[in-house]
DRENGU-65171 format. One record per residue: x, y, z of N, C-alpha, C, O, CB in turn. Coordinates in steps of 0.001 Angstrom, whole numbers, padded with zeros to 6 digits, always signed. Glycine has a CB too. Example, Ala and Ser with C-alpha at 12.3 -4.5 7.8 and 13.67 -1.06 7.14 Angstrom:
2
+013190-005690+007800+012300-004500+007800+013200-003300+007800+014236-003319+008465+011308-004473+009046;+012850-002250+007080+013670-001060+007140+012900+000030+007870+013409+001138+008039+014084-000598+005725;
//
This chain:
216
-019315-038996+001887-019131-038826+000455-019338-037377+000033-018352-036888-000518-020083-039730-000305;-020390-036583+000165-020960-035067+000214-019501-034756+000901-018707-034722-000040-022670-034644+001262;-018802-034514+002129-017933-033952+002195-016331-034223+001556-015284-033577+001545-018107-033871+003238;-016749-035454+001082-014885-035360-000062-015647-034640-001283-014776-033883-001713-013826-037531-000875;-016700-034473-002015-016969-033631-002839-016851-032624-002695-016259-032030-003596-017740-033663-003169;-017197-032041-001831-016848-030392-001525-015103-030300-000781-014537-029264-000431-018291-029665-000096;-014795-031098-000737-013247-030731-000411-012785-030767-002264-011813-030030-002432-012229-032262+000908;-013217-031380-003488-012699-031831-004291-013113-030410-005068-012315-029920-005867-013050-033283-004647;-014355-029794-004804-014507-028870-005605-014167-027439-004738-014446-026387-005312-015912-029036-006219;-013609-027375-003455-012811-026382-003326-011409-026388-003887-011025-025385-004489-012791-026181-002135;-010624-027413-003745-009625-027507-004110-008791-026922-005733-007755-026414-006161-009721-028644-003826;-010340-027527-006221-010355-026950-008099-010948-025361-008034-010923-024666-009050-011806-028131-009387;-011334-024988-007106-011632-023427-007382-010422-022884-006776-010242-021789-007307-013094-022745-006672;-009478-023124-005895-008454-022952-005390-007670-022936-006363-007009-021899-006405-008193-023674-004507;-007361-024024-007580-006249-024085-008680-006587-023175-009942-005824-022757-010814-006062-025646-009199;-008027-022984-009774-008909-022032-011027-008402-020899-010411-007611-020498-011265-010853-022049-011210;-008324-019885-009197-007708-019331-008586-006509-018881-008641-006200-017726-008934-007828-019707-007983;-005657-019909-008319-004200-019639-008628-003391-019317-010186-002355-018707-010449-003622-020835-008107;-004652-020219-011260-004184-019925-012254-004067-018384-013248-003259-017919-014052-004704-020795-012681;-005663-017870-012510-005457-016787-012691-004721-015910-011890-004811-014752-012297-006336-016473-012869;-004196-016013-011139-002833-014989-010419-002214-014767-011435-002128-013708-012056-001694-015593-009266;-001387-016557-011818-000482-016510-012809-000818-016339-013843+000054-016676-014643+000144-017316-012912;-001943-015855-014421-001979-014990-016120-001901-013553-015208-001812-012569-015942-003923-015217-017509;-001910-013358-014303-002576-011291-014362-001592-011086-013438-001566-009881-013188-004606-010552-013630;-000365-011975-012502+000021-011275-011341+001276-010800-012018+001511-009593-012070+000159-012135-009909;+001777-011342-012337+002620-010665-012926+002986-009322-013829+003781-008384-013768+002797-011324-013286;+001941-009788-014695+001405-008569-015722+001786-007134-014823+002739-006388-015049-000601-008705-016072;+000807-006992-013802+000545-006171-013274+001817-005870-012205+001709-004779-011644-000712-006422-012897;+002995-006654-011835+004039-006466-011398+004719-005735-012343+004921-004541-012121+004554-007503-011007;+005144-006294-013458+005723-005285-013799+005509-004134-014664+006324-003352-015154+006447-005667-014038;+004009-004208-014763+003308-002484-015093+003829-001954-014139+004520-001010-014521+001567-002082-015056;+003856-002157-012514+004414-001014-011867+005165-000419-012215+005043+000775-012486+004781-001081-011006;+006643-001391-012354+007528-000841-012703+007927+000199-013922+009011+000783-013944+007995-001639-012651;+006915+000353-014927+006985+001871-015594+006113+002449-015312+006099+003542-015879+007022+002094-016921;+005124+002240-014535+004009+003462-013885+005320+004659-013196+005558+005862-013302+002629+002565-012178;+006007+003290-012366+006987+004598-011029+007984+004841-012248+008720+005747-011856+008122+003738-008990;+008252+004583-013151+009460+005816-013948+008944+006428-014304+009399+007560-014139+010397+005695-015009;+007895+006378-014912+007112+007366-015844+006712+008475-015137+006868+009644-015488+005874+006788-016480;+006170+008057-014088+005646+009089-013128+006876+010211-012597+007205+011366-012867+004990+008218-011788;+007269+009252-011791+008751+009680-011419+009514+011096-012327+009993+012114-011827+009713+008209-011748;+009398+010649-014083+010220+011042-014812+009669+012376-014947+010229+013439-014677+010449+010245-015918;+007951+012101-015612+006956+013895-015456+006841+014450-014697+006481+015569-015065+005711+014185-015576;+006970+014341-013252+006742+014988-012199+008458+016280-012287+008484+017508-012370+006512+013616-010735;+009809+015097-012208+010698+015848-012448+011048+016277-013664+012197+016707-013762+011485+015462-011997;+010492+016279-014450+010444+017189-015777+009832+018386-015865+010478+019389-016168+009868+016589-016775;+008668+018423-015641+007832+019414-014898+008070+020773-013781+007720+021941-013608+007172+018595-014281;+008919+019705-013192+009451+020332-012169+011011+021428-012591+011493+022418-012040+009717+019036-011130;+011251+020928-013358+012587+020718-014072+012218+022287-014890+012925+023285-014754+012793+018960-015211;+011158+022236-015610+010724+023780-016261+010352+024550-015782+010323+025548-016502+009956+023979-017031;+009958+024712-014750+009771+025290-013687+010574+026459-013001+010376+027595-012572+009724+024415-013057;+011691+025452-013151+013105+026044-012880+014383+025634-013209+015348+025152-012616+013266+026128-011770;+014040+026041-014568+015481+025530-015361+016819+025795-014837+017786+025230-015346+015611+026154-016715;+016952+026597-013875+018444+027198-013675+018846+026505-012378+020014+026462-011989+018539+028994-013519;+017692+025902-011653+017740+025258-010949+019218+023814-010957+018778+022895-011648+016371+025066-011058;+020386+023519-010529+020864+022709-010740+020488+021124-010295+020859+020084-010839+021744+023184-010481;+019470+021338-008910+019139+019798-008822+018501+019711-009452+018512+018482-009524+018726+019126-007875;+017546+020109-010360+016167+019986-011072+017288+019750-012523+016808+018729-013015+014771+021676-010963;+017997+019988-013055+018519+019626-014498+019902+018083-013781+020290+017108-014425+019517+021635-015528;+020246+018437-012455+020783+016709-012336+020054+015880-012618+020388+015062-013475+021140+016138-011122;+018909+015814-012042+017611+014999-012160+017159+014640-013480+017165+013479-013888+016516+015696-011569;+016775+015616-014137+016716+015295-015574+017492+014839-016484+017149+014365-017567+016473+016040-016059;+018953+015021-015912+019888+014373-016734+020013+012316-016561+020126+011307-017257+021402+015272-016221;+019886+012770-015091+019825+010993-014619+018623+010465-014988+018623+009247-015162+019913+010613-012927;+017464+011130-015176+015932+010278-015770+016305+010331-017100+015785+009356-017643+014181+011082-015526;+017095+011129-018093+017511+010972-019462+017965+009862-019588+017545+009223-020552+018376+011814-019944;+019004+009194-018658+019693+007823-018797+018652+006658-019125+019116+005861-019941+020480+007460-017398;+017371+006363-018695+016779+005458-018131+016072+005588-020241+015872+004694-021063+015755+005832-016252;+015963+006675-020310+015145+005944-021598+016106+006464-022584+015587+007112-023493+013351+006438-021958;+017633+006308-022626+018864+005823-023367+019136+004494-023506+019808+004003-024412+019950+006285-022836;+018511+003802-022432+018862+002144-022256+019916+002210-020705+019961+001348-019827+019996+001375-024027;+020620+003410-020756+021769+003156-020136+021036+002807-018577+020798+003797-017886+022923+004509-020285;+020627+001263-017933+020117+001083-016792+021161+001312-015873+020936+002332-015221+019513-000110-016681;+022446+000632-015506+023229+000631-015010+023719+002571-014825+024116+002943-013721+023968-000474-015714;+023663+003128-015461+024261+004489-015265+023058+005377-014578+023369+006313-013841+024806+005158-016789;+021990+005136-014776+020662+005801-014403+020697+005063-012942+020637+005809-011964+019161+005439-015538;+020779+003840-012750+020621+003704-011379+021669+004348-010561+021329+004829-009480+020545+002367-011065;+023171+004431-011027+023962+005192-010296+023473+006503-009577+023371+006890-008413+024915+005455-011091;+023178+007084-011045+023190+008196-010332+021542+008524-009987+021358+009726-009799+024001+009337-011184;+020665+007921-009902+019591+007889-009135+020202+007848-007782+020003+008830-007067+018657+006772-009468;+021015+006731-007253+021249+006509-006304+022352+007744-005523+022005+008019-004375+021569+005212-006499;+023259+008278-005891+023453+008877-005594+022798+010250-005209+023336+010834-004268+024021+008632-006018;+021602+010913-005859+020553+012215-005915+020217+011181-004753+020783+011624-003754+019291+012793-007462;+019629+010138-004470+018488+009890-003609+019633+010186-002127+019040+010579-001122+017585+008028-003890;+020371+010102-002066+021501+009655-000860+021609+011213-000496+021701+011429+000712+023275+008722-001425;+021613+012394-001378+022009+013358-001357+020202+014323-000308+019155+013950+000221+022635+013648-003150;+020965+015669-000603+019926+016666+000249+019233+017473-001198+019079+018694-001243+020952+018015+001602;+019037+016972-001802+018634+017483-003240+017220+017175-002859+016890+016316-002041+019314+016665-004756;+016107+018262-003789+014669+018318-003548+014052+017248-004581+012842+017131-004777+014068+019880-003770;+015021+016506-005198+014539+015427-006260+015457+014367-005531+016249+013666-006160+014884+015751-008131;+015325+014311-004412+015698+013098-003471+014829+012002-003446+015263+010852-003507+015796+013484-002098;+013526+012288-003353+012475+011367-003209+012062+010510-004689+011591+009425-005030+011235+012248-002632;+012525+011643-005228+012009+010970-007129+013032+010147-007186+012793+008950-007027+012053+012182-008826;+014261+010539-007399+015098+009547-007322+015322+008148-006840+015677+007196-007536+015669+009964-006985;+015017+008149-005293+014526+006889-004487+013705+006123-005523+013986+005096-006140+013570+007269-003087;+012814+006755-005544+011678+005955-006194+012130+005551-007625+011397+004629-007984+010275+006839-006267;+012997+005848-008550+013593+005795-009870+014257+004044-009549+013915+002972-010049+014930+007334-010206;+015304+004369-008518+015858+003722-008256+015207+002434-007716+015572+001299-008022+016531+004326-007737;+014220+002736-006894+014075+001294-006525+012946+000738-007973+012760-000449-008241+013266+001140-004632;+012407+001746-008632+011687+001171-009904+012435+000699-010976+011899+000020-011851+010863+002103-010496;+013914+001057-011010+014918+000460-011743+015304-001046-011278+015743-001907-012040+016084+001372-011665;+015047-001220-009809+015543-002398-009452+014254-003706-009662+014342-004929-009553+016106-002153-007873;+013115-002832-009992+011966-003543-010368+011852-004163-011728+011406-005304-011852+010946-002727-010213;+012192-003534-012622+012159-003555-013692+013262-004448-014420+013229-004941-015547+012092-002384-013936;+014470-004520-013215+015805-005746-013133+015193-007253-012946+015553-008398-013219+016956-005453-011577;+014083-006628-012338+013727-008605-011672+014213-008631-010328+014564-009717-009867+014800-010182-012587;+014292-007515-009576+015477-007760-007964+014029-006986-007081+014015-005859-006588+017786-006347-007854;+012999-007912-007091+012107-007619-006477+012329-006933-005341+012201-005729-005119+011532-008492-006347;+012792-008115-004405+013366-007828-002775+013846-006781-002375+013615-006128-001357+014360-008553-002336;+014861-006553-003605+016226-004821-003367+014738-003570-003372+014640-002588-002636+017986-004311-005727;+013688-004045-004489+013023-002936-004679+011731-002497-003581+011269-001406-003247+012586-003113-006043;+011397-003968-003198+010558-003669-002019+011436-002734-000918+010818-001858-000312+010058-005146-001335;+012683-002896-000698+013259-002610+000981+013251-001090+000273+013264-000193+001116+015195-003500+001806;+013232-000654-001058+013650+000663-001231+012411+001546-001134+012355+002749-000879+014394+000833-002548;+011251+000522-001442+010064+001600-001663+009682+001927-000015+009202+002993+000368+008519+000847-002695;+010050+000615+000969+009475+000548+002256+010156+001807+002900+009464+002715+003360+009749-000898+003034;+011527+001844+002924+012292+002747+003174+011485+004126+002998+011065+004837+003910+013457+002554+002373;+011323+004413+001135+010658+005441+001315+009345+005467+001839+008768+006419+001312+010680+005945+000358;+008828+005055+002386+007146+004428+002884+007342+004945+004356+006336+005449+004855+006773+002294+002807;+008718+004891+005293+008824+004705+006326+009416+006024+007000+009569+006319+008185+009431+003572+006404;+009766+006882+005522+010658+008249+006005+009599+009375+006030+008935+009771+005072+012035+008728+004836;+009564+009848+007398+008480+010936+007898+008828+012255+007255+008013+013178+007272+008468+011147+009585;+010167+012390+006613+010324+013766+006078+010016+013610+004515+010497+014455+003759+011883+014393+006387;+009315+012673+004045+008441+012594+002711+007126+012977+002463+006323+012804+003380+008346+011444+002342;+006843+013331+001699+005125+013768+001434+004663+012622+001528+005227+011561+001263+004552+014470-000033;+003089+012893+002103+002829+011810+002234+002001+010920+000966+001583+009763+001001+002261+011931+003382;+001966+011543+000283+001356+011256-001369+002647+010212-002040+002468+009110-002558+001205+013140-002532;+003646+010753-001898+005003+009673-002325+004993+008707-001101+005267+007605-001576+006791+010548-002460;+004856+008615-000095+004889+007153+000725+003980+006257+000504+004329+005077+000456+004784+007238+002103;+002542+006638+000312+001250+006156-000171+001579+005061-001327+001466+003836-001282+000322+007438-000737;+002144+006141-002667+002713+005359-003274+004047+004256-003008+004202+003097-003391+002826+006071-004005;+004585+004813-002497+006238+003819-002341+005281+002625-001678+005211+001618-002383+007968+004626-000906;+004478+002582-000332+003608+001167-000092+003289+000667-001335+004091-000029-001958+002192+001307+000726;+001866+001039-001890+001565+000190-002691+002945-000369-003779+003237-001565-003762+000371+000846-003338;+003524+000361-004458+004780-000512-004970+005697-001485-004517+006160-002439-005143+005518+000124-005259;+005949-001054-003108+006185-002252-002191+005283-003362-002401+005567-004377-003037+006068-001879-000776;+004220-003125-001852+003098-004611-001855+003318-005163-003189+003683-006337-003135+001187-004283-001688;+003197-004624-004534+003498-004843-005743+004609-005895-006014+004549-007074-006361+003774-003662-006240;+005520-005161-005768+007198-005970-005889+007127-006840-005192+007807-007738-005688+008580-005282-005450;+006417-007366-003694+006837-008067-002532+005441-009603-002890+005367-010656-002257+006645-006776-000730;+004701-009236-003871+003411-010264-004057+003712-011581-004123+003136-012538-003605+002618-010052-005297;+005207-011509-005196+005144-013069-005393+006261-013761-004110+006605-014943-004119+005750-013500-007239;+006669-012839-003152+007927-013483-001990+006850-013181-000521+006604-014177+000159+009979-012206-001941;+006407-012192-000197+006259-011903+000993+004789-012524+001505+003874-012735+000709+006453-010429+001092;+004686-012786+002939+003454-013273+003792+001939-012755+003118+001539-011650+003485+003640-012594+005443;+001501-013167+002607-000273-012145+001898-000928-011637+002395-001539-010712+001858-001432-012624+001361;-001183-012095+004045-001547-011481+005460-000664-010412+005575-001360-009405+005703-001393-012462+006744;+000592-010102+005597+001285-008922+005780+001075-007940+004498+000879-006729+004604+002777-009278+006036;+001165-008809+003002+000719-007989+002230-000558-006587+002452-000570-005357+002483+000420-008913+001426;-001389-007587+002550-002962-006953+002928-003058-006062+003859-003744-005041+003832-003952-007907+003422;-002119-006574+004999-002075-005145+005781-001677-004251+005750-001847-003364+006587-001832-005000+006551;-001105-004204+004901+000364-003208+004885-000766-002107+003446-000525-000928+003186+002634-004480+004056;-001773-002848+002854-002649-001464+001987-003874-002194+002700-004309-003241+002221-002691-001267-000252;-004143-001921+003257-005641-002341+004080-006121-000845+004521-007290-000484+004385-005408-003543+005732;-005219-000112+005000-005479+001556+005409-005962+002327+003459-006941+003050+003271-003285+002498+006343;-005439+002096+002867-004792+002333+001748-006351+002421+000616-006774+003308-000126-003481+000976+001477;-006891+000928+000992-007932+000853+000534-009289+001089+001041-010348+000632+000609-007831+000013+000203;-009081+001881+002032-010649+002933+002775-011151+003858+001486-010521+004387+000570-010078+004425+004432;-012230+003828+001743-013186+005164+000856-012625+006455+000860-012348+006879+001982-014703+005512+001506;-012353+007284-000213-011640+008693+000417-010091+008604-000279-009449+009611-000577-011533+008684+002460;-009680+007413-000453-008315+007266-000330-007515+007420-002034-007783+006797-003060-008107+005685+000469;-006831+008130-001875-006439+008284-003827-006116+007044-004260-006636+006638-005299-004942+009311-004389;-004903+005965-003301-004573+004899-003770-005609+004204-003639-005347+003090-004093-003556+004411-003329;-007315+004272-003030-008173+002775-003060-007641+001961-004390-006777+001094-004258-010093+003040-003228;-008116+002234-005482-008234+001816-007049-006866+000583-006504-007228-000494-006029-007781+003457-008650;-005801+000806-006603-004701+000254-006344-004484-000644-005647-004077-001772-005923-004106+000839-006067;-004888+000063-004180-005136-001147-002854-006428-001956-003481-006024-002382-004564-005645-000308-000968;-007199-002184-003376-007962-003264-003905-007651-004323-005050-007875-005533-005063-008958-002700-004253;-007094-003538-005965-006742-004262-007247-005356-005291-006154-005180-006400-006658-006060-002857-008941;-004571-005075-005009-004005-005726-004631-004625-006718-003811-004667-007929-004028-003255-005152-004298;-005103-006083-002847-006038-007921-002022-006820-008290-002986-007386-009354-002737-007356-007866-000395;-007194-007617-004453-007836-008870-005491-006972-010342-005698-007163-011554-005602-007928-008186-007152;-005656-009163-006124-004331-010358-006325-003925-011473-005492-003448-012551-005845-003088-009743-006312;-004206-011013-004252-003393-011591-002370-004559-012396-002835-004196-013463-003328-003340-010426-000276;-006174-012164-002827-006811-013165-002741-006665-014740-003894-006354-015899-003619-008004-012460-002738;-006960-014236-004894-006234-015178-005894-005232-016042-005469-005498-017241-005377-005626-014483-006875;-003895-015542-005140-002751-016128-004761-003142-017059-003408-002390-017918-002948-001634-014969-004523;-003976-016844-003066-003963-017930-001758-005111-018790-002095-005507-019609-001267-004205-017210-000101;-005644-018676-003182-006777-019069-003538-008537-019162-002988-009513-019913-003006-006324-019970-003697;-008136-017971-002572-009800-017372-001998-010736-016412-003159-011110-015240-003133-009513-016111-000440;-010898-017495-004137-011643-017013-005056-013054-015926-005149-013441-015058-005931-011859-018043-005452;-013577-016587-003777-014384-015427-003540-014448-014295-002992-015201-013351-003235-015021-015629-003212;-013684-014400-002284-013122-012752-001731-012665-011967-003085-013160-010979-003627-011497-012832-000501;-011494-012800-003447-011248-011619-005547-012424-011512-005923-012455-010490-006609-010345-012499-007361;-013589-012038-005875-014661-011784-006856-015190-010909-006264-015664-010210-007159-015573-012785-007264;-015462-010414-005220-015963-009598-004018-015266-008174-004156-015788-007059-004149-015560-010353-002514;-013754-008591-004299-012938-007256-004430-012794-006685-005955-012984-005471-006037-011410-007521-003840;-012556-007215-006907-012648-007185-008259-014166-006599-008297-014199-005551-008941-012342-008680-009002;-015094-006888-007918-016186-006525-008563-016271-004917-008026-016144-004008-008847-017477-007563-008214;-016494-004635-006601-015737-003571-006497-014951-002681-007006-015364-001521-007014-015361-003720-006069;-014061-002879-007379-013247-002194-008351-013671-002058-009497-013067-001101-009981-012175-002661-008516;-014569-002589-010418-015263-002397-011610-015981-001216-011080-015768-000122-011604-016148-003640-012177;-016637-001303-010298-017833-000117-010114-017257+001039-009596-017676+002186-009750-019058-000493-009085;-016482+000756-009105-015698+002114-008506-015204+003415-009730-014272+003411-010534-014096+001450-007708;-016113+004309-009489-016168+005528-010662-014922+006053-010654-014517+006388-011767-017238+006788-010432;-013915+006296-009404-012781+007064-009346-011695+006548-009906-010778+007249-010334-012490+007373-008184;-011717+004663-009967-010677+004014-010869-010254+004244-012277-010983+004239-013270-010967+002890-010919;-009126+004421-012226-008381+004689-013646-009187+003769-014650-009708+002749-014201-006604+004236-013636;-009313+004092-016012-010671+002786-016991-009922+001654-017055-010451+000544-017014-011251+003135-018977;-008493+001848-017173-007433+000889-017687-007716-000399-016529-007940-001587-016762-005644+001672-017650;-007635+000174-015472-007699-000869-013912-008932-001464-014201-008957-002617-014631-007786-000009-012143;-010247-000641-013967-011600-001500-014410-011989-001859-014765-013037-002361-014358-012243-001613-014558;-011220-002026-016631-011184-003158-017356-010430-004147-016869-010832-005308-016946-010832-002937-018508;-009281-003850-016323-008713-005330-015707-009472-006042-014941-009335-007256-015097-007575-005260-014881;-010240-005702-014153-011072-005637-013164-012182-006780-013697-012473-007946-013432-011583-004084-012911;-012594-005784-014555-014070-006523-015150-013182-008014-016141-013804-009052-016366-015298-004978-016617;-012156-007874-016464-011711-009208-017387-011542-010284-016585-011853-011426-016923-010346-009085-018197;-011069-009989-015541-010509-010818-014138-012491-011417-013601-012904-012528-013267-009348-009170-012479;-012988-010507-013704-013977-010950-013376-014937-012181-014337-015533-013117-013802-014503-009798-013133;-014920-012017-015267-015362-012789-016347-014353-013979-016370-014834-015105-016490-015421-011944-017709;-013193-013859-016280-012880-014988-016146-013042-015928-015244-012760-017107-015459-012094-014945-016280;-013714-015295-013683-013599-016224-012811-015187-017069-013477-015331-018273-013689-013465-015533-011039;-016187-015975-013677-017674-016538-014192-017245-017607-014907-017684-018739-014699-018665-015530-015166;-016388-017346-015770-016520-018714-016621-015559-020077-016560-015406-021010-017348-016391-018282-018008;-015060-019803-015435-014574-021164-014366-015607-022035-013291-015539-023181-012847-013429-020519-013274;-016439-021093-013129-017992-021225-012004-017347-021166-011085-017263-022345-010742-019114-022588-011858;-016750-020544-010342-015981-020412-009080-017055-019345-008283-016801-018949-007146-014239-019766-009354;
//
């Protein structure tokens, strides 16, 4: 009897679990997707004044102009084309592009684009760092959670710019499989962590309070 009770009350911390995925996993899917334009967009703007006479640096700016015209379809073109090209806003582009395909709902197209850039050795390695974690991002609600996790498990060591990020993801992986206590383990973590953006550690700490008041 003691052991169908404790199968009955894992099971309900398992669904208390899952439910919170589904209020926050998403959310946080497609925040990515204007973290990487936004980012994407200041970096080549920036870049862009720098050296105005520059012609890849004003293509670039002309194709990140598209994206907050509405015009999606024309911005991904020619994202896609700069990224295909030998232009020094090759990499921004990539990343435009596959954050355009994020922001479509075409998860899958956007994971293979960030992995791609994740996987190309002639990238900085500060833009692959990122292109992973956006991968793991886009790939949360389709791909293996064990592969998830590994794939920012390096990601989330001490030292690491993306930790904040990688953690806030095996918070998610944990949730989603319903290992409530591991998220509470990793979430809490991430609250205390001084180097996290405030925005994340309030997520952090809300995610956390909510599990308290499930008793999980």
């Amino acid at each position: 009897m003691a052991d169908i009770f404790k199968e009955v009350d894992e099971d309900l911390k398992r669904d208390q679990a899952l439910e919170l995925w589904r209020k926050y996993g998403r959310y946080i899917i497609v925040f990515a997707a204007a973290v990487v334009i936004s980012t994407a967009t200041i970096v080549g703007w920036n870049n862009y004044r720098e050296s105005q006479r520059n012609n890849d640096a004003r293509t670039y700016t002309l194709a990140a102009s598209l994206v907050y015209k509405g015009d999606t379809a024309g911005a991904d073109a020619a994202m896609k084309d700069i990224a295909a090209g030998n232009s020094a806003y090759r990499t921004l582009a990539a990343l435009q592009e596959a954050g355009l395909k994020l922001q479509a709902g075409q998860k899958q197209a956007a994971a293979q684009l960030f992995d791609a850039i994740a996987a190309d050795s002639t990238v900085s390695q500060a833009f692959r760092d990122l292109a992973t974690i956006l991968s793991a991002l886009a790939s949360l609600d389709t791909a293996d959670p064990q592969a998830i996790d590994k794939k920012v498990q390096a990601l989330a060591a001490q030292g690491s710019a993306f930790r904040p990020s990688a953690l806030e993801i095996e918070g998610l992986v944990a949730l989603k499989v319903g290992d409530a206590k591991t998220a509470k383990q990793t979430f809490q973590e991430l609250a205390d962590d001084p180097t996290a953006p405030s925005a994340m550690r309030q997520r952090a700490t809300q995610i956390l309070t909510w599990i308290a008041e499930q008793g999980v």
